[in-house]
N, C-alpha and C positions, 0 to 999 in steps of 0.2 A: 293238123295233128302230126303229120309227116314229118314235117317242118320241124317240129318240137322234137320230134324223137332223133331224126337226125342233129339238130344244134347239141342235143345232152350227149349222143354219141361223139361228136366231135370233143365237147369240153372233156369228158371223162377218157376220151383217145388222150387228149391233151395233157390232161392232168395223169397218165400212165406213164407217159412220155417224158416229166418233168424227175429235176433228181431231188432226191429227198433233202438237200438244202435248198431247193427252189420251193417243195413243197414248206418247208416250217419260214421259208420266209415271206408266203403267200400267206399261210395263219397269223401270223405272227402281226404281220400290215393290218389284218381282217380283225384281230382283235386287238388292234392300238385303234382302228378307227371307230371298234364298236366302243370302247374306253370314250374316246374323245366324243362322242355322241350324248354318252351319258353326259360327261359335263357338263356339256354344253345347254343340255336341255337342264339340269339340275342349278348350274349357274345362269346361262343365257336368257333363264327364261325373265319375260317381262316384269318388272313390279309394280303392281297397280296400289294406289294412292287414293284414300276418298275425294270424290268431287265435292260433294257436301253431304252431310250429316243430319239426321233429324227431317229428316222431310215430310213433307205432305203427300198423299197418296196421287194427286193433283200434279205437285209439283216432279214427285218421280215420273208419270207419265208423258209427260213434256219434255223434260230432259232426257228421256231413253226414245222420245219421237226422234230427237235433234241430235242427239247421236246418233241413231240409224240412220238417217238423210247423208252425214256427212260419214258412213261408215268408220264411226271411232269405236274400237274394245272397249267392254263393259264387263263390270262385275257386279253383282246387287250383296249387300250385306244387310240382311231383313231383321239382323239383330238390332242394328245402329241405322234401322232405316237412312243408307248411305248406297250412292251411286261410286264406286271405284272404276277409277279409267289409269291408262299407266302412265309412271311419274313423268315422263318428258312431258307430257302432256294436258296435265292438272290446269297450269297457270294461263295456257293459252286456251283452254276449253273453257276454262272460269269468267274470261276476258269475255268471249264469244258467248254464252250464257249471258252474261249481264246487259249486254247489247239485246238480248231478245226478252232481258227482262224477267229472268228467270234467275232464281228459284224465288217465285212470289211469295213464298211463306206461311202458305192456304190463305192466306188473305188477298183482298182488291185493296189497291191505294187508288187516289189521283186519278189512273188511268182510267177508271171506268170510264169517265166523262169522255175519252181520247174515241168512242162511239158511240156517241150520243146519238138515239135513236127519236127521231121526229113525232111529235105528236105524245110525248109525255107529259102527266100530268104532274101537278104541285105534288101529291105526296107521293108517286114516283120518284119525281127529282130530292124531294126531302130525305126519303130512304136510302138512294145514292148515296146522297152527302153524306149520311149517319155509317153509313155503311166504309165508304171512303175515309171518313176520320179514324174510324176505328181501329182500320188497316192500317194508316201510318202511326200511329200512335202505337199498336204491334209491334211495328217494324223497330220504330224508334228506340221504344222500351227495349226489344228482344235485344238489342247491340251494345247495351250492356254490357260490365264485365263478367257481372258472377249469373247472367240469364241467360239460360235458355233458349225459354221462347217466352210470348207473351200473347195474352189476348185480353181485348178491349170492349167492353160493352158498355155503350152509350144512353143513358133514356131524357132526349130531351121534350118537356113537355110539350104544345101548344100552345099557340099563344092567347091569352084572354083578355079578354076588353078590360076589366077591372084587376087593378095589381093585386089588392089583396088576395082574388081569385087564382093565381097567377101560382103555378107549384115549380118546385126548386127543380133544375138539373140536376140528376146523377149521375153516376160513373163507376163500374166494378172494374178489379185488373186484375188476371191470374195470371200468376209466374211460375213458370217454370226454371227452379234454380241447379245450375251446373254441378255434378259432383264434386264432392269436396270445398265446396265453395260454401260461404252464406249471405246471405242478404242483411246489412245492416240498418240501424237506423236512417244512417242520412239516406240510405239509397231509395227506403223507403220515404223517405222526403220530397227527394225527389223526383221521384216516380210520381208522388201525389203532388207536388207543384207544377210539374211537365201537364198532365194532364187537364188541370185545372187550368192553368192559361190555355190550351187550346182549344178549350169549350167555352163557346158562351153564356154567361151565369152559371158556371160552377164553380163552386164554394169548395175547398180542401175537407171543408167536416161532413160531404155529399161522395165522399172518393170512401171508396173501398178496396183495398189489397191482401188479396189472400195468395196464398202456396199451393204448389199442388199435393201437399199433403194435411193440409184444411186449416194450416196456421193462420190465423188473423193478422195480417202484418201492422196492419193499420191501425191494430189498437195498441200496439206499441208507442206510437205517435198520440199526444196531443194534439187534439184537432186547432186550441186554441194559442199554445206558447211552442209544441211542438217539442215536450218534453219526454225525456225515453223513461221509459219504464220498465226498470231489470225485473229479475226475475223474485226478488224482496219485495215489491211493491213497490219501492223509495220511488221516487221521481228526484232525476239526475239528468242533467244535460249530459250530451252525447260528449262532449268535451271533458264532464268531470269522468263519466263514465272510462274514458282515453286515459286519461289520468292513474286508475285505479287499474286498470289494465296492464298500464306500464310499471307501475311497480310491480305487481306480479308477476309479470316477464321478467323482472330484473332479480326479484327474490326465487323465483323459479330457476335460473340460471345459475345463478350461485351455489346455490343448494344440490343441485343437479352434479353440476362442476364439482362441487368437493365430495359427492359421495360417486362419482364415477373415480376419482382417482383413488379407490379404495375397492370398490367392485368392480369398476372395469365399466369401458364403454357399452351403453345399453342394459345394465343389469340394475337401474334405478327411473322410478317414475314419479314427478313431484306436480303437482299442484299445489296453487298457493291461491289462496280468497282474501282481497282485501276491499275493508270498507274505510273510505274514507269519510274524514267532519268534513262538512265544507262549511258550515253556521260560523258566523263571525261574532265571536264573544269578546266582550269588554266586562272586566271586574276593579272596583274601586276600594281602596281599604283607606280608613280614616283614623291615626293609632295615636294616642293620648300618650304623652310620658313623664310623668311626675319629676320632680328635680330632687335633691338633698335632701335626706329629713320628712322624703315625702311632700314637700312645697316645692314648688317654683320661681322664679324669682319676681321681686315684689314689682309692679309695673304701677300701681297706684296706694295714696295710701290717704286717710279723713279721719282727725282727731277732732272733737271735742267735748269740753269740761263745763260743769254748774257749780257756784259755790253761794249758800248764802247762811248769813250768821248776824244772828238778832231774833228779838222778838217777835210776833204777828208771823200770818200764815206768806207765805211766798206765794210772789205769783207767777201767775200759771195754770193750769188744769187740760185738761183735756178739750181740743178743739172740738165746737160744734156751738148752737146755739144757747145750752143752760152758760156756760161760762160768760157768753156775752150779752147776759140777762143784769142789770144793773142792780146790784144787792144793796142790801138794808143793813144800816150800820147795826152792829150788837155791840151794846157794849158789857165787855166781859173782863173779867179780871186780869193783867196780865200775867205770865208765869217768866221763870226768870232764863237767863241766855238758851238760844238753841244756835243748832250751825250744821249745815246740808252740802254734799259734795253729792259732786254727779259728774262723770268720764266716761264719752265713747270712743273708739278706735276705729275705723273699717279700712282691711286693707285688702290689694288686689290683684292676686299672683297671675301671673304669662306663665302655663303651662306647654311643657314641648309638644309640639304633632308631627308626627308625620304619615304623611297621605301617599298613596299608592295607587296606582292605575297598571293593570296587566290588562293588554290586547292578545286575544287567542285570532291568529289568520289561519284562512281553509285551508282544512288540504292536511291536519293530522291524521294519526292511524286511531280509527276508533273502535275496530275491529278482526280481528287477521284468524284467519283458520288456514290451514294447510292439512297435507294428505301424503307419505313419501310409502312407495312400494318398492324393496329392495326382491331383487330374483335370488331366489334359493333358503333357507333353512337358518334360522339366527336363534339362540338361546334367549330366552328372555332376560337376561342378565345384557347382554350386548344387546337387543332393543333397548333397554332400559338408557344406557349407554349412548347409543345412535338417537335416542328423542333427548337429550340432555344436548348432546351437538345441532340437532335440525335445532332447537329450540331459541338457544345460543345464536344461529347463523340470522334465522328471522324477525328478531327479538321480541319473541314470543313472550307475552305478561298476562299470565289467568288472574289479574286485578280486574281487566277489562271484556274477560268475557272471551278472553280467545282458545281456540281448539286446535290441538293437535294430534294425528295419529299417525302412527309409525308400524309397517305393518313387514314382512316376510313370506314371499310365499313364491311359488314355482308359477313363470312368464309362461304363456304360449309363443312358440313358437312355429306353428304351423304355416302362417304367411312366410318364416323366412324360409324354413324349409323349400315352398314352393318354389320362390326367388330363388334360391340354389340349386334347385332341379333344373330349374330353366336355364340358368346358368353353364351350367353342367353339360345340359343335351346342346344348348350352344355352342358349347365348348368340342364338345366331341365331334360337332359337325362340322366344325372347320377344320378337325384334326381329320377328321374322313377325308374332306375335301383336299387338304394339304397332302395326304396321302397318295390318292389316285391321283392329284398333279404330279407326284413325282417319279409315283409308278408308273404312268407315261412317259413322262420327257425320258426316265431309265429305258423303258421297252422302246422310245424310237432310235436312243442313242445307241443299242442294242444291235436294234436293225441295221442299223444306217454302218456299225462297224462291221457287221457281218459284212452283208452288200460290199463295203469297200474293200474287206478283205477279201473277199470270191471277185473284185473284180480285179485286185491286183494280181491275184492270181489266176487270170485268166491269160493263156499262151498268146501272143502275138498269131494273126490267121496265117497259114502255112501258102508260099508261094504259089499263086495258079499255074495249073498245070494246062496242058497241051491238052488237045483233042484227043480221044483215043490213050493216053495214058496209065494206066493203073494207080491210084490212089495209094496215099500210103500204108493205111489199113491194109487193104488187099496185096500188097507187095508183103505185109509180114505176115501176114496170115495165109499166103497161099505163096510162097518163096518159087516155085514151079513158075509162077507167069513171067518173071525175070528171065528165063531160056524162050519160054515162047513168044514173045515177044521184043525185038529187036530195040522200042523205045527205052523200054524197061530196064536196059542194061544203064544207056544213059541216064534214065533217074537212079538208078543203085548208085553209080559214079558222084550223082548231085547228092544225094543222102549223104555218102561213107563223107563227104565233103565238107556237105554241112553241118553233120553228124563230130568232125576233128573242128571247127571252126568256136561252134556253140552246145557241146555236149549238155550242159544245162538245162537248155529249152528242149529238146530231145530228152530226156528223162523225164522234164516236168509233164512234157507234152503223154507220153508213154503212163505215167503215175495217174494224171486224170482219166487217161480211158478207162484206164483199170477201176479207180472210184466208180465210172458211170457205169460201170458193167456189174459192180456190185450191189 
C-alpha cells in the first residue's frame, strides 16, 4: 500500500513538474490512442460466417464438441439454427467437419453398418438397412436445389410364401422447400423416380410427397403418364405447361415495359394467364359450283327416238310376263292410218368442286386473362383509355372468352421503406467511420507538428561546466557570486563571449525560462 501511495506521489510530483505543452501533449497521445482503440475494436473485430445452417439439435452438439477440442470461436444463431465461426475460417472448418462426417443431417446413412455390433438378429439387421436407406435418400433429396431438407419413411413389407399374399412397398417424403423457391413438377418426378429405384418393389403410384405446409405434391403427378395437373384441372404435360408459361412472361414484359415508360419504373404490376389448345384439328369442306345458266358443262349425253305409222297396235308393252303371254288373234275391224312418235334425251353435266382441308396445329391462344395494377389515382376516363391500350398490346378478343382488368390504386411501400432505412444507417456508418479515421490521422498529424515544433525549438544543451562553477541561472539571478567567486569572473568573460558570438540562442535560451516559470 506504501508502495502505491508513493508511485501516485511520484507521478503527480511528475506530472506538477511537466509544462503545460508537455501536459496537452500527453492528452492529446492519451486520447488519439483511446480513438484508435475504438476503431479498432469497432472495425478489427472478427466476422463470423455460418458454418451451417438448419441443423439438428444432434448435429449442433457434435459440431460445438469439435470446436471446443480444437478451440475455434463460436457463435449459435437459434433463429437459423446455425453455428457461426469466423470467415477466415469457414472453409477449412467445413473441410474438417466433413472428414468427421459431420453435419449428419439428424439422420444415419451407410455408416451404421461401419459398427456392427455381434450377435444381431435378422430384424435387427432389417431395421438398420430401413433405417440406413432412409438416411441417404434424405440426404440425397435434401441437395436439391429448391430443398431444404428432407425426410424419408420407408415401409417394406415381409416377405410371404405366396405372391398374391405378398403387399406392395411403400414410401412417404417430406420436403422442406427453401424460401422463395418452389418445387415443381419435374422435381417432384423426380423425387418420386430417385426413390422408387432405390427400393425394392416400389412402384412410383406407392410414393407419396408432401410439403411441410401439408400440400400433396404427388397428386400433382400422375402416377400412370405422369401428367401435371394445373390449377384448372386440365391435365397438360409439364412441357405444354412451359409453353403457356412463356408466353406470359413474354406478354407480361411487354406490357410491363410500355406502361413503366409512362408511369415510371415500378409504378406498374401485370399478370397475364394464358391458356393454350394443344388439340389438333382437321376440318374438310366439300363446295359444289354450278356453271352458266346454272348448268355445268355437258360431260355425257343419250338420245333416243320411236316412230311408228300404220295400222294395228305397235309393239311393245310393258316388260314382265302378261306381255310375253302369247295372244289370241281378234279379229276386228280395221280403222284407217295412225302414226306414233316417241323421243328421249339424257344428258350429264360435270359440275365444279372444290374441296378444302384446314389443319388447326397446337399451341393457339384459346384463352388469355390478364390483370395490370397501375400505383396512384386514374380517372376512369384514362382507365378506360389505359384497358383499350393493355388490350391492344395482348390481343385481347372477348369472342373467346377472354378477361381483363385494369385497376389504380396506392402500392405499399413499406418493404422499400425498410430497405432504405437500412440503407441509410449503412450509409451513416461508414460516414461515422470515414470520420473518426480522419479525426485521427488530423489529431496525430496535430501532435506529431506540435512535437516537432517544441523540438525544434528546443536550445542546443549549454556547455559543461567545471566543478565548483556557478550555473547560469545562478550567475543572473544572484549577479553577487561573480565577486565571490574567482571562477565566476571567468565564466562572465565566456558568457559576454558567447553572448557577442550567438546572441540568438541566449535570447531563445532566456525566453523559454520565462515560458517555464510561467
Amino acid at each position: 500500500m506504501e508502495r502505491l501511495r508513493e508511485l501516485f506521489a511520484r507521478l503527480k510530483a511528475t506530472w506538477a513538474a511537466l509544462s503545460p505543452w508537455q501536459r496537452y501533449s500527453i492528452m492529446g497521445a492519451g486520447a488519439l490512442i483511446f480513438v484508435l482503440l475504438i476503431l479498432l475494436i469497432a472495425t478489427g473485430r472478427g466476422k463470423y460466417e455460418p458454418l451451417f445452417t438448419g441443423l439438428e439439435v444432434e448435429d449442433q452438439a457434435a459440431i460445438l464438441s469439435y470446436l471446443r477440442e480444437h478451440n475455434v470461436p463460436y457463435k449459435l444463431d437459434s433463429a437459423a439454427n446455425a453455428v457461426l465461426v469466423p470467415e477466415d475460417m469457414v472453409y477449412e472448418m467445413r473441410l474438417s467437419l466433413a472428414q468427421q462426417g459431420l453435419p449428419r443431417g439428424g439422420v444415419v446413412g451407410f455408416e451404421i453398418f461401419d459398427q456392427a455390433k455381434m450377435g444381431m438378429t435378422d430384424f435387427q439387421q432389417r431395421v438398420s438397412y430401413i433405417r440406413a436407406l432412409e438416411g441417404e435418400l434424405s440426404r440425397t433429396i435434401g441437395r436439391m436445389e429448391a430443398i431444404d431438407f428432407a425426410r424419408v419413411t420407408i415401409v417394406i413389407p415381409e416377405q410371404r410364401l405366396f405372391l398374391k399374399e405378398q403387399e406392395p412397398s411403400s414410401a412417404s417424403v417430406l420436403v422442406g422447400v427453401k424460401r422463395g423457391s418452389k418445387v415443381g413438377p419435374e422435381q417432384v418426378k423426380a423425387i418420386v423416380h430417385l426413390v422408387a429405384h432405390s427400393v425394392q418393389g416400389l412402384h412410383p403410384e406407392n410414393i407419396t410427397v408432401v410439403d411441410t405446409s401439408g400440400n400433396m405434391l404427388s397428386e400433382l403427378i400422375d402416377s400412370d403418364t405422369f401428367v401435371y395437373v394445373d390449377d384448372a384441372g386440365r391435365a397438360v404435360s409439364s412441357i405444354q405447361r412451359e409453353l403457356e408459361r412463356r408466353q406470359e412472361m413474354e406478354l407480361e414484359r411487354k406490357v410491363k415495359q410500355m406502361l413503366e415508360q409512362v408511369f415510371g419504373p415500378g409504378k406498374a404490376v401485370v399478370r397475364v394467364r394464358v391458356e393454350l389448345d394443344f388439340d389438333k384439328k382437321r376440318d374438310s369442306v366439300t363446295e359444289y359450283i354450278p356453271g352458266a345458266g346454272g348448268r355445268g358443262v355437258v360431260r355425257s349425253e343419250q338420245a333416243s327416238e320411236e316412230s311408228y305409222i300404220g295400222p294395228g297396235t305397235p309393239p311393245g308393252g310393258a316388260p314382265g310376263t302378261t306381255t310375253n303371254i302369247p295372244g289370241y288373234v281378234v279379229t276386228a275391224q280395221q280403222v284407217g292410218p295412225s302414226e306414233y312418235n316417241k323421243s328421249d334425251t339424257i344428258r350429264n353435266y360435270e359440275i365444279t368442286t372444290r374441296e378444302q382441308e384446314q389443319v388447326y396445329t397446337p399451341g393457339s391462344v384459346k384463352r388469355l386473362s390478364a390483370s395490370v395494377l397501375i400505383d396512384g389515382e386514374l380517372a376512369e376516363e384514362s382507365l378506360g383509355e389505359l384497358r383499350s391500350t393493355v388490350a391492344a398490346a395482348i390481343g385481347f378478343d372477348e369472342g373467346r372468352g377472354d378477361q381483363l382488368v385494369v385497376q389504380a390504386m396506392n402500392f405499399s411501400t413499406s418493404w422499400m421503406d425498410a430497405i432504405m432505412a437500412q440503407l441509410q444507417r449503412e450509409r451513416r456508418e461508414r460516414m461515422i467511420f470515414f470520420i473518426l479515421l480522419i479525426a485521427a490521422i488530423a489529431l496525430i498529424g496535430i501532435v506529431a507538428f506540435f512535437w516537432w515544433k517544441r523540438r525544434a525549438a528546443k536550445p542546443k544543451a549549454a556547455p559543461e561546466r567545471r566543478e565548483g562553477a556557478p550555473s547560469l541561472r545562478e550567475l543572473i539571478e544572484r549577479p553577487e557570486l561573480m565577486q565571490v567567486r574567482g571562477e565566476a569572473a571567468v565564466i562572465e568573460e565566456q558568457l559576454k563571449e558567447y553572448a557577442k558570438q550567438k546572441p540568438e540562442e541566449i535570447a531563445e535560451l532566456v525566453q523559454n525560462w520565462l515560458l517555464e516559470d510561467v
